[in-house]
N, C-alpha and C positions, 0 to 999 in steps of 0.2 A: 412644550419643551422646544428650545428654537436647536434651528440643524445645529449650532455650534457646540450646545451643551450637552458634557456625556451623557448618559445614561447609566441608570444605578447597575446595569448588569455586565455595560461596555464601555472602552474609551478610545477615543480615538488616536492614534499616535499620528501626531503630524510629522515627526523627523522621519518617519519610517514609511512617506508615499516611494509609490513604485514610478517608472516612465508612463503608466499611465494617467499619472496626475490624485490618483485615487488613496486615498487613506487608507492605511491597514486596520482592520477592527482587531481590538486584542481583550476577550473576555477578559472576568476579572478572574475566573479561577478558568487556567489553563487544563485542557484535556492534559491528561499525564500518562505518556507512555514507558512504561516498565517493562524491562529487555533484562530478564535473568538466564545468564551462561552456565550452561554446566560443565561440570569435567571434560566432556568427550567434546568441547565446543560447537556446543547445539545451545539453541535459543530456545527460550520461551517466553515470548511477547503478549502482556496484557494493555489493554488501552483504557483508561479508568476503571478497573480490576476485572473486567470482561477478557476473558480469552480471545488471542485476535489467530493465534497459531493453535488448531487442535491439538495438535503434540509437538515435541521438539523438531527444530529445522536445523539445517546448517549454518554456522555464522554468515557466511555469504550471502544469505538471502534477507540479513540484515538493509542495508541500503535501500533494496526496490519495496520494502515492508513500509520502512520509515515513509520513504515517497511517495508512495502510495497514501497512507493515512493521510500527509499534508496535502494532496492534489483534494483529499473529499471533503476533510477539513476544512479549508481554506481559513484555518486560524492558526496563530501560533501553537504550538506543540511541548510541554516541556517534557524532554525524553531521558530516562534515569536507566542505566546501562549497571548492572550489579554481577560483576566477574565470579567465578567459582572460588576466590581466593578471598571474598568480601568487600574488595576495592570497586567501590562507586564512583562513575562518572554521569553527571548534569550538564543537560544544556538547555536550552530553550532554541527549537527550532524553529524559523517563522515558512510558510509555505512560498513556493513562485511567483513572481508578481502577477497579477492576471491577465490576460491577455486582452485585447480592445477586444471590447463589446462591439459586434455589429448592427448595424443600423435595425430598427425591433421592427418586422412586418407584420402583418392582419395575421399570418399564418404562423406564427410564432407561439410554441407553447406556452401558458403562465406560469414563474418561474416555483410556484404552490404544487402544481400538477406534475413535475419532475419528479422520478426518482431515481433514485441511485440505483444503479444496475445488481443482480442480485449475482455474485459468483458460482462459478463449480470451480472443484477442483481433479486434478487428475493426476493420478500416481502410477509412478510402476517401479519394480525391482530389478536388481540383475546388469546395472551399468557400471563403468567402472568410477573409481573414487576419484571424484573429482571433474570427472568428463562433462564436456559442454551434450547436453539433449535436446535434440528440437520436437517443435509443438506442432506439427502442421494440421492443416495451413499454418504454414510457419506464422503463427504471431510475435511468439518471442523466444531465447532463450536463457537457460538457468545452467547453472553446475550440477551434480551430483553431491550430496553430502560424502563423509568417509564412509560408510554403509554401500553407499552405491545407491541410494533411495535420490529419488528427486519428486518434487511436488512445482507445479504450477497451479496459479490460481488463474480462472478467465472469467469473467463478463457475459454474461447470457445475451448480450448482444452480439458480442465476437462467431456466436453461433447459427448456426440455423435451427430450428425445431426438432428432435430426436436425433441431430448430429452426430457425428466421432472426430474424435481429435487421436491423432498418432503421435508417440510419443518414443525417437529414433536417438539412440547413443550414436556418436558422431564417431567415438572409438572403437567402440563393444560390438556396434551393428545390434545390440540390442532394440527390438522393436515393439509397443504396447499399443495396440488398437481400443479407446476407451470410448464404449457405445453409451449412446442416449444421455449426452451431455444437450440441452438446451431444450 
């Protein structure tokens, strides 16, 4: 098969290179992400019918969920949003362009031997509704849903080996020490 001609399982879009010069691959059947809302506007996100949220989140946590799946992805997304009222919204999302590749060294791992980092999560209760929480080491922060419940998801690399991650309301003074993450 010469580089030019697709492939029965991809194609190339050439309208759609990024600043780096590079094609976008765009399977033929898109991962499909489904975003069902409930009354209490809480989500529950499946990504090809696999649960991606153990249980419902707050809407807000919409966005870093979506952006997250496209960072791992690195292919287009088509993402169906279904309201508690039964008004559906579609798009097709495509991911970031990617960033320059750096020049490949002897010590560089083969990109077969990669894997995606495996998460934890960490929860705690008792914040107020709405309230910004931090992670510390501060890696990042989230809201509180209306419950006061918040969840972060981390990367076992973000860790050290039998870790803690604290997890401090910025309004409530609410504070959750979550041992033996990593």
């Amino acid at each position: 098969m010469s580089e030019h001609a697709p492939s029965r399982r991809s194609r190339r879009n050439h309208a759609a290179t990024g600043e780096s010069g590079r094609d976008l691959v765009v399977p033929i059947v898109l991962p499909h992400l489904v975003v069902r809302v409930d009354a209490n506007d809480r989500i529950s996100v499946d990504l090809d019918g696999g649960a991606v949220t153990g249980e419902p989140v707050g809407r807000h946590a919409l966005g870093g969920l979506i952006d997250e799946i496209l960072r791992r992805r690195k292919v287009p997304v088509r993402v169906e949003i279904i309201e508690h009222d039964g008004t559906t919204y579609t798009d097709v999302l495509t991911p970031p362009a990617p960033e320059s590749d750096p020049a490949p060294t002897a010590t560089a791992e083969p990109a077969a031997a990669r894997e995606l980092p495996l998460l934890y999560e960490a929860t705690g209760d008792g914040f107020v509704p709405g309230e910004d929480v931090a992670l510390a080491v501060i890696l990042r922060h989230s809201s509180s849903d209306g419950d006061g419940h918040v969840r972060h998801m981390i990367e076992d690399r973000e860790l050290p080996e039998g870790g803690e991650v604290v997890l401090f309301g910025r309004i409530s003074g609410t504070t959750h020490v979550v041992r033996g993450m990593g």
